[in-house]
C-alpha positions as CSV (number, residue, x, y, z in Angstrom):
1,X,0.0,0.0,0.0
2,X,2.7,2.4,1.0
3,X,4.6,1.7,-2.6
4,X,1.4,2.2,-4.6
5,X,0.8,5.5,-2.5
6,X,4.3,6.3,-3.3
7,X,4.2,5.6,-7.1
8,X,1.0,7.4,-7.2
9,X,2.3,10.9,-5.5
10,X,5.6,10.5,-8.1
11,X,3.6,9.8,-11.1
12,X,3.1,13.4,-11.6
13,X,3.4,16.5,-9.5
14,X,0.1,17.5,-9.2
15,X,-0.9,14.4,-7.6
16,X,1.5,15.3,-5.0
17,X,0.3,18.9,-4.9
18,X,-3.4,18.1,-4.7
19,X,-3.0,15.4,-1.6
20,X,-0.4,18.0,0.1
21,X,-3.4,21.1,-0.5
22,X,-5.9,18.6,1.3
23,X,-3.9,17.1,3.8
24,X,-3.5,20.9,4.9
25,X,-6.9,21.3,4.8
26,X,-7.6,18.9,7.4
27,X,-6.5,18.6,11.5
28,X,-3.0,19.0,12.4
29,X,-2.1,15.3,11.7
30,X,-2.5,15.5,8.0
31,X,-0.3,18.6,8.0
32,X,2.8,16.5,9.1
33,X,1.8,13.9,5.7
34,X,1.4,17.3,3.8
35,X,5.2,18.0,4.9
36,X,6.4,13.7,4.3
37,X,4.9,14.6,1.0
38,X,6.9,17.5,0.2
39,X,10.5,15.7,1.4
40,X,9.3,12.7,-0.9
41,X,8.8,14.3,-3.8
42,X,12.4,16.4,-3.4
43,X,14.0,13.1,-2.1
44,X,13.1,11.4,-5.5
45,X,12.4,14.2,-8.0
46,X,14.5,17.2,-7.2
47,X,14.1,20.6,-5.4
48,X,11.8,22.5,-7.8
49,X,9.2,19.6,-8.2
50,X,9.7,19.5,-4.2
51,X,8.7,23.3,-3.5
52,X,6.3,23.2,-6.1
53,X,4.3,20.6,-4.0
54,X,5.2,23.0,-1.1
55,X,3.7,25.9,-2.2
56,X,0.5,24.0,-2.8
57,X,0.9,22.5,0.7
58,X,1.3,25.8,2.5
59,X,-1.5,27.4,0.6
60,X,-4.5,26.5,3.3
61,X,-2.6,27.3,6.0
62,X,-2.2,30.6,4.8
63,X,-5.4,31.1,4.2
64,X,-6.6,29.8,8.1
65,X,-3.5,32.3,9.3
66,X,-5.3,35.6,7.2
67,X,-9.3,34.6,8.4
68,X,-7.9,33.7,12.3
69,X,-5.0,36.1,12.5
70,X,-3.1,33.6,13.7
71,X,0.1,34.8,12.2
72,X,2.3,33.1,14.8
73,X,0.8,29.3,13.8
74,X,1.1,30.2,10.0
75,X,4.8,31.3,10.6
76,X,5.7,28.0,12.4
77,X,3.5,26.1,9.8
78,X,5.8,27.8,7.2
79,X,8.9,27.1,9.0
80,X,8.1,23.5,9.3
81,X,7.5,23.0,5.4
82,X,10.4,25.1,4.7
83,X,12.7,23.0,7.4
84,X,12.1,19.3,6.0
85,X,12.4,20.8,2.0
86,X,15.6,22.4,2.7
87,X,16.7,19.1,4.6
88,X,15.6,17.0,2.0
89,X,17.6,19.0,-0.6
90,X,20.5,18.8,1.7
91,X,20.3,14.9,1.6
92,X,19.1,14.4,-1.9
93,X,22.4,16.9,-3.0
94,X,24.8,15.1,-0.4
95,X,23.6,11.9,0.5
96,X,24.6,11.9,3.9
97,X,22.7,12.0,7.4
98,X,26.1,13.6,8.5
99,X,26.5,16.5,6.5
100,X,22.6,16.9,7.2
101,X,22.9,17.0,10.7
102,X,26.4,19.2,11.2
103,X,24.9,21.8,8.3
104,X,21.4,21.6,10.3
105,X,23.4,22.5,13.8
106,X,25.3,25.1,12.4
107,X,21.7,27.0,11.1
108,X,20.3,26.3,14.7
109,X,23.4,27.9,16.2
110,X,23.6,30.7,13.9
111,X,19.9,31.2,14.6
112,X,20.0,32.0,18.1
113,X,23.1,34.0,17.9
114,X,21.4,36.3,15.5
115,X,19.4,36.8,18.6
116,X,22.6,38.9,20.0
117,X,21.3,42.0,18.0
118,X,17.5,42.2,19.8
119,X,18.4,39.7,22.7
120,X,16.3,42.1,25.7
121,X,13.1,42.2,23.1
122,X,13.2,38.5,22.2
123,X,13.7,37.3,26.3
124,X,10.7,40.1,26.6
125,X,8.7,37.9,24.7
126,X,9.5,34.9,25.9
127,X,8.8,35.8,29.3
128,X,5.3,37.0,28.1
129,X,4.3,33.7,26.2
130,X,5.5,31.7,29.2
131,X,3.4,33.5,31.9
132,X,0.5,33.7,29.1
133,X,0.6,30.0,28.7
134,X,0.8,29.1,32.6
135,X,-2.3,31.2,32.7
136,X,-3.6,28.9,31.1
137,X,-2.8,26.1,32.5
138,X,-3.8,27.1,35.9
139,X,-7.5,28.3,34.0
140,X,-8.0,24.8,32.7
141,X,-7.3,23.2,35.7
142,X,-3.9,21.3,35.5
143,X,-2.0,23.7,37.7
144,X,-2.7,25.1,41.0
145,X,-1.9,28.5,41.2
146,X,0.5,28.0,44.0
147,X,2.4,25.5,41.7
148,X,3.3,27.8,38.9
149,X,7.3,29.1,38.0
150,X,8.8,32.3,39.5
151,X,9.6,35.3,38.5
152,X,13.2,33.6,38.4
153,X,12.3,30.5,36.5
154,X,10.6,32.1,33.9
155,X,13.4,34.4,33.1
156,X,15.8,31.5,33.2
157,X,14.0,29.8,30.8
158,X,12.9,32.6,28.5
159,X,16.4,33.4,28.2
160,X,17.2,29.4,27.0
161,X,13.8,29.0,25.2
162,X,15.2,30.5,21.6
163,X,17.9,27.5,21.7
164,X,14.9,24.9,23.0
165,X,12.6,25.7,20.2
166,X,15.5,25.7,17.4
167,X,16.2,22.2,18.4
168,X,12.5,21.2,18.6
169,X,11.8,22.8,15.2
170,X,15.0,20.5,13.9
171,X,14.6,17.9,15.5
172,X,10.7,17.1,14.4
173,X,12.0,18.5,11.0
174,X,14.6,15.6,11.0
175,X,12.1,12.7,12.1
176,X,9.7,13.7,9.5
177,X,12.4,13.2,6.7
178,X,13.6,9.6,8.8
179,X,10.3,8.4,8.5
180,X,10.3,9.6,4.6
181,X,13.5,8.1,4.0
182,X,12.7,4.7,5.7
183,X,9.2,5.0,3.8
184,X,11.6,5.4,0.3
185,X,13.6,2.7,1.5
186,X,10.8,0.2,1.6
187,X,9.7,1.0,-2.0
188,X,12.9,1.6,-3.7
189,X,15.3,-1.0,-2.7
190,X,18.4,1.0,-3.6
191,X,18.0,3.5,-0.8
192,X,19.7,2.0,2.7
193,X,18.2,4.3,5.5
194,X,19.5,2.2,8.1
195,X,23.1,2.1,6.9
196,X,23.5,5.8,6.1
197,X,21.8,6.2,9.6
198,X,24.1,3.7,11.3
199,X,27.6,5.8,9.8
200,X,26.1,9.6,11.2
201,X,28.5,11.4,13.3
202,X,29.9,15.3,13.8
203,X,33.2,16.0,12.4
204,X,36.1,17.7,14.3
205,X,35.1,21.4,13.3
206,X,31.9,20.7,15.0
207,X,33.5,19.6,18.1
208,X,35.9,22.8,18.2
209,X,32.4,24.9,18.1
210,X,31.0,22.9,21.3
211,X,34.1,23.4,22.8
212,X,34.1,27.3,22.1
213,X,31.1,27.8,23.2
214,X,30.6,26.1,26.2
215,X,34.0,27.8,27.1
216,X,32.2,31.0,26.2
217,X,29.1,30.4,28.2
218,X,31.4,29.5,31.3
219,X,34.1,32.0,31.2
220,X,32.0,35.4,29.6
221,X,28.6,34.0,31.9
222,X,26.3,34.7,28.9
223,X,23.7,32.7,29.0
224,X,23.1,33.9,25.6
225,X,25.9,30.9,24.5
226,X,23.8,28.3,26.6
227,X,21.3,29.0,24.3
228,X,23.4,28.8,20.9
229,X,24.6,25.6,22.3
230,X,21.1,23.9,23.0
231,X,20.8,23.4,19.0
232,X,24.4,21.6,18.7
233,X,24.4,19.1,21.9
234,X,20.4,17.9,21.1
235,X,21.9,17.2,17.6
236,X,25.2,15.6,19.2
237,X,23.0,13.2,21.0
238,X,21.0,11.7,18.3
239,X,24.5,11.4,16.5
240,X,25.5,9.7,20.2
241,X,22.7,6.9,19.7
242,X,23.7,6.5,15.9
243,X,26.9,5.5,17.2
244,X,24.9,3.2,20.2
245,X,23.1,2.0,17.5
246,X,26.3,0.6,15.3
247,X,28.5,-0.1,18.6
248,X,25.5,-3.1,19.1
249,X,24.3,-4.3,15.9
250,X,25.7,-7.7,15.4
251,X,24.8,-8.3,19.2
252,X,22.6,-11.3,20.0
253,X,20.8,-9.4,22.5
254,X,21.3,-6.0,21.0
255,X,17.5,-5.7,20.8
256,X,16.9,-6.0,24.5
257,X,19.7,-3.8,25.4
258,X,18.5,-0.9,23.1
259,X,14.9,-1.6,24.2
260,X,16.3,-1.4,27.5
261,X,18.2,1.6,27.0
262,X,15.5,3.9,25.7
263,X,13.0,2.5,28.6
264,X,15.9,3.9,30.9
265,X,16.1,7.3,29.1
266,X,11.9,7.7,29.4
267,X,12.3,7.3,33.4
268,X,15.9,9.2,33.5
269,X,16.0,11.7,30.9
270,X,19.6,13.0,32.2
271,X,20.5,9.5,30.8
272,X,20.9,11.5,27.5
273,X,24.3,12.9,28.8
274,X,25.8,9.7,28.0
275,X,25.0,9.5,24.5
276,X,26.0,13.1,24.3
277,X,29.0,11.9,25.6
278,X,29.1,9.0,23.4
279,X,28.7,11.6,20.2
280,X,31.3,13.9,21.5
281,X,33.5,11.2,21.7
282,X,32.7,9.8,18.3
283,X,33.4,13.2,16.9
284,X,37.1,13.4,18.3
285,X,38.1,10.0,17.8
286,X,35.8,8.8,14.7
287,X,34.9,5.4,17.2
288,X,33.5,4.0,14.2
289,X,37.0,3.5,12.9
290,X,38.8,2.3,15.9
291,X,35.5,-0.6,16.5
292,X,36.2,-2.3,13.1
293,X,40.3,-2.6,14.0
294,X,39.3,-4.2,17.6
């Protein structure tokens, strides 16, 4: 079913188009298969067929943004689209979950840092959506009012939550296109998704920037740097369980042991430091390399 779907959607563009436009159309769900639709067609077919579907895709939810004046969901909507075509480029030009993910960290980095030049107006904001939002929380009855952040918190956070919602917008960019590629995969045998998967990891340069600027965040105190850094170590860690991944394939029981793994990171998140670890160390010492001469 999902070859004949994907056959159908590549026979010609305006299939593609037309399911993207109705998939926009209806609840948020069918907006994420609007986006799958759009890395397909780029995946397989090139950049321009890719944004033409895009267009046609983003065209609803334009629309709902102009009648609502919700100009803030249309902008993320946007974003999204934008996010997994540009990835999907990336990977159909370079072939390479790698170059994907250091050329994706670098943007996210960049991003925040642009921040620098209106850094008191954007934490300004953030503090404003955060208190807006516990409002209402507290109004629909999951918080008690005694139980919501302080004046401290929220700062703290508004002044990390640029970096947070980079990596969010990247990272659900970055599943969308692993479940397109695995979905290619299955009807076009001569795409490996699990191999190229399997060999991601950072290169040195990217290291030296995680280096600097945690150095910079420590030494200067900005937390400004936290927050360009947020982007790079959420990307290090999926590249740390890449390498998890390859460092127990072969394994009789490396099933259970991953199974067991992830289990462990849903009870202790701050179990995620070790595959940052584990990327960080990939990255330095290319681990990959040093496994197949044991």
């Amino acid at each position: 079913m999902l070859g004949r779907f994907a056959h159908f959607l590549l026979k010609r563009d305006k299939n593609a188009a037309l399911v993207a436009f109705l998939c926009s159309i209806l609840p948020v769900f069918f907006g994420s298969i609007s986006i799958m639709i759009v890395a397909l067609v780029t995946l397989r077919k090139g950049e321009r067929e890719g944004f033409f579907v895009l267009a046609w895709g983003v065209l609803p939810l334009l629309a709902r943004g102009f009648v609502d004046r919700s100009y803030l969901f249309f902008a993320a909507a946007v974003i999204a689209f934008a996010l997994v075509w540009g990835m999907a480029s990336m990977l159909r030009h370079y072939s390479s979950w790698s170059v994907l993910l250091e050329l994706s960290a670098l943007l996210g980095v960049c991003a925040v840092l642009v921040t620098l030049v209106f850094r008191e107006s954007v934490v300004i904001w953030w503090v404003a959506y955060i208190n807006d939002y516990m409002q209402l929380i507290v109004k629909g009855g999951y918080l008690n009012a005694d139980e919501v952040l302080s004046r401290s918190q929220v700062l703290w956070i508004a002044q990390v939550a640029s970096g947070i919602e980079v990596l969010v917008l990247l990272f659900a960019a970055g599943l969308k296109l692993a479940v397109v590629r695995w979905w290619e995969g299955r009807v076009f045998p001569t795409v490996t998704f699990r191999k190229e998967l399997l060999q991601t990891r950072f290169n040195l340069w990217a290291l030296l920037l995680f280096v600097l600027l945690l150095l910079a965040a420590l030494v200067l105190k900005a937390v400004v740097f936290v927050d360009a850094l947020i982007p790079l170590a959420g990307l290090y860690i999926v590249s740390g369980l890449c390498m998890l991944h390859y460092w127990m394939q072969g394994y009789k029981y490396a099933r259970s042991a991953l199974l067991g793994f992830y289990i462990v990171l849903v009870i202790v998140p701050y179990a995620l430091v070790l595959a940052l670890v584990l990327g960080l160390m990939d990255s330095g010492f290319n681990l990959r390399v040093r496994i197949r001469e044991v």
